[in-house]
Structures are given as structure tokens and as C-alpha cells.
C-alpha positions in Angstrom: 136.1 135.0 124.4 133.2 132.9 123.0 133.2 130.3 121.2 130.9 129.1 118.9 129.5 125.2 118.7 128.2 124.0 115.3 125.8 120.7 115.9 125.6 118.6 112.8 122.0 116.8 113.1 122.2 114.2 110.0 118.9 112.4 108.9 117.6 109.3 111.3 119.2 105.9 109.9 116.4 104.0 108.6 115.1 101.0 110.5 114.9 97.7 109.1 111.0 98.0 109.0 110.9 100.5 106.6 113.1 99.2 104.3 111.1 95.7 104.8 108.0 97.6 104.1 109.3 99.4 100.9 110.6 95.8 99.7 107.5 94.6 100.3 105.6 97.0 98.5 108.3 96.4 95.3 107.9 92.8 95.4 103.8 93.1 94.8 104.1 95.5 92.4 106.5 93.5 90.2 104.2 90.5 90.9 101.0 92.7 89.9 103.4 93.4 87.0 103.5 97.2 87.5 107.5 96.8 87.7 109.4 95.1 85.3 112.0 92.3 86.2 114.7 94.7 85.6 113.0 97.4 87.4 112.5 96.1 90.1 116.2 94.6 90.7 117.3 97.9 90.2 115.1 99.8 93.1 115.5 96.4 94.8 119.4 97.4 94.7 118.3 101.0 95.2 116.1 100.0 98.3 119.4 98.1 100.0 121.4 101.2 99.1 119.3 104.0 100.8 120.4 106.1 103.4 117.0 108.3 103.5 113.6 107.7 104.4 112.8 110.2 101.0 114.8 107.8 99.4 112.6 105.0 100.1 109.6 107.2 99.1 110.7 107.6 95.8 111.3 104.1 94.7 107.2 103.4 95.6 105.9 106.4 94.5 104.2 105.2 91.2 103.2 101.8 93.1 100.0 102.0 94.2 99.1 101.0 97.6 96.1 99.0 98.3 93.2 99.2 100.9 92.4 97.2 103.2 89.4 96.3 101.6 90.8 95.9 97.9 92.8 93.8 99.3 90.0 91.6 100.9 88.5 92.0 97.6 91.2 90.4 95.2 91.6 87.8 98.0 88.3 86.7 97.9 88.2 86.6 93.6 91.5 84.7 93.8 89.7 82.0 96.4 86.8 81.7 93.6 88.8 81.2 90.9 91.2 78.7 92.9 88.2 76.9 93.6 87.3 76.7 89.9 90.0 75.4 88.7 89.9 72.7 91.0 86.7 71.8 90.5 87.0 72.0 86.7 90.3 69.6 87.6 88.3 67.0 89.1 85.4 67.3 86.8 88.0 66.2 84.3 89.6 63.3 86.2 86.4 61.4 85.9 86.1 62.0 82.4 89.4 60.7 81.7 90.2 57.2 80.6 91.8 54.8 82.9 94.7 53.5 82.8 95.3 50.3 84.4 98.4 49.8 86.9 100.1 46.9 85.6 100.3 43.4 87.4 104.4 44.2 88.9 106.5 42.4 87.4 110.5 41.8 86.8 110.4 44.5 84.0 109.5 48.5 84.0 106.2 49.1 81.6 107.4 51.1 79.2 105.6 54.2 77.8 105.9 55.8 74.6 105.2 55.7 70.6 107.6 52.9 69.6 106.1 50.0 68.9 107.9 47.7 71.1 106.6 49.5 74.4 104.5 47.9 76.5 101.9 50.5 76.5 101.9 52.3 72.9 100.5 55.9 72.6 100.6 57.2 69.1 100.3 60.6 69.5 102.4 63.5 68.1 103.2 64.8 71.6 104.6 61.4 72.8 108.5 60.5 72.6 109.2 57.2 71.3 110.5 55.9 74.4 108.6 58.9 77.2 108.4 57.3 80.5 108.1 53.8 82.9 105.8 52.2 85.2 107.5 50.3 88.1 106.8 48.9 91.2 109.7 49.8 93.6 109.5 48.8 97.4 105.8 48.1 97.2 105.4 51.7 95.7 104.4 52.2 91.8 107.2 54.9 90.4 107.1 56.4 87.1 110.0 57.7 85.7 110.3 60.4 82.3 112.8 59.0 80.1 113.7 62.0 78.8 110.8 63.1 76.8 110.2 66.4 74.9 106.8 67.1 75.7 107.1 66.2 79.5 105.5 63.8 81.9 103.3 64.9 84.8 101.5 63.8 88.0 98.4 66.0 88.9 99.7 68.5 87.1 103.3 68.7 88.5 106.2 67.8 86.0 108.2 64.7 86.5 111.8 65.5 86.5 113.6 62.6 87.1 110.5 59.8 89.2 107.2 60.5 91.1 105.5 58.1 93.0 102.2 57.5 91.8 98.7 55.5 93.3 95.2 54.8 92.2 93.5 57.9 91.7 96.6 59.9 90.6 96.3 61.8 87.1 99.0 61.0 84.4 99.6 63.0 81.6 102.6 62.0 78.8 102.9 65.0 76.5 99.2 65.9 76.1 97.8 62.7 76.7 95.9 62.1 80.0 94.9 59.6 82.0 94.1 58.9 85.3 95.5 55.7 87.4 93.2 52.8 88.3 94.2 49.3 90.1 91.0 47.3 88.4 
């Protein structure tokens, strides 16, 4: 009698490395914008899912990989132009006008198009009450009010207060200034 064994051999599971690498590679491509945001949650999902290394193939086939070198490349040319805009930045800054910190007082400087603000700004961009200037704790704070168009310092948005010093650019809607203490 003789019997017969059968050996099932069922594909290697994949390693967390590969599936890394794949997301990897999907996660550039939908930042290059080769992928779509719904494309690429779906072979994100698709990715997670697999079972095969073929699997994993498939979902970066169209993607293409870069050298080594273009890679270098692109790296450089984004270091260039990162540089330009900060130097364009603070080319600007001195051209701004200043706009002088207030001596502190028991009452916020208000900023905004009404007329009964302390500092007035009659521009289309500005809200009619947009923001205050205070000095809390021995720091200056300025706080948006709310405003449509936005407040920022050096280019990041005020949600709710910032700390500001001399130096610092201030921008209320599309107006800009840049903070002096004299």
C-alpha cells in the first residue's frame, strides 16, 4: 500500500517592508499628483488588503520610480526655489511700512476699518473690527477677531492669538506691515 502526500506550498506572506515600500511609493505619487485623492485611498486600502507580492506590483505599476539621481536633481531645484522665496520674503519685509508697537496700556489696540479703532485700515480686505494688539505677561499678543480675510504672522494664519515682537511681519487681510518698537 502507498500512499500519496499532497504538499500545499502557498505564496510567502509579505513583510511589512514591502508593503511600507509600496505605500511609500503611493504616497509620492499622489503628492507628485500622478494619483488622485480617491485613487490613492483606494490602492492605499488595496495595499493594507494584499496577500501577494504581485498584488503590490500592480498597485505601482503606472508610478514611476525615480533615480537616484533625479531624485538628487528635484532636491536640489526645490532648495533653489526654497531659497528664493525666502529671499524674495525678506526683500519685501524691508520694503514694508512699519507699524509701530503701541506704548501697553490698560486697553487692546484695536485693528480694523471702523472708525472707532485705534489703528484704522480702510481697505476692502479688512473687517471692521479684524484683530488686537496687547501686551500680555510682558509679551505683545495679537489676537483675529474673527475676520474674513484672515490675520497672519510671517505668513502663518492667526487662529485664535500669536505672539508677536519687533521684526515680525503682520498682515490683516492683504495689508502688510512689519512690527517696529521706535
Amino acid at each position: 500500500m502507498t500512499s500519496s502526500f499532497e504538499f500545499h506550498t502557498y505564496p510567502a506572506r509579505l513583510s511589512d517592508a514591502e508593503r511600507d515600500r509600496v505605500l511609500a511609493v503611493l504616497r509620492e505619487g499622489a503628492a507628485q499628483g500622478m494619483l488622485s485623492h480617491d485613487t490613492f485611498l483606494r490602492r492605499m486600502d488595496l495595499a493594507l488588503a494584499a496577500r501577494r507580492s504581485d498584488e503590490l506590483k500592480l498597485l505601482t505599476a503606472d508610478l514611476e520610480i525615480e533615480s537616484p539621481w533625479s531624485r538628487r536633481l528635484f532636491g536640489a531645484v526645490g532648495r533653489v526655489s526654497a531659497f528664493s522665496v525666502r529671499l524674495r520674503r525678506a526683500w519685501q519685509a524691508e520694503r514694508l511700512p512699519k507699524l509701530l508697537l503701541p506704548q501697553p496700556g490698560p486697553y487692546p489696540l484695536r485693528i480694523g476699518r471702523d472708525p472707532m479703532n485705534g489703528l484704522r485700515l480702510s481697505h476692502d480686505t479688512v473687517s471692521r473690527l479684524h484683530a488686537e494688539l496687547s501686551m500680555q505677561g510682558g509679551e505683545w499678543v495679537l489676537r483675529d477677531l474673527g475676520s474674513t480675510n484672515g490675520t497672519t504672522v510671517n505668513g502663518r494664519r492667526v487662529t485664535v492669538t500669536a505672539v508677536v515682537h519687533d521684526g515680525d511681519l503682520v498682515s490683516f487681510g492683504q495689508m502688510s506691515f512689519r512690527l517696529a518698537t521706535d
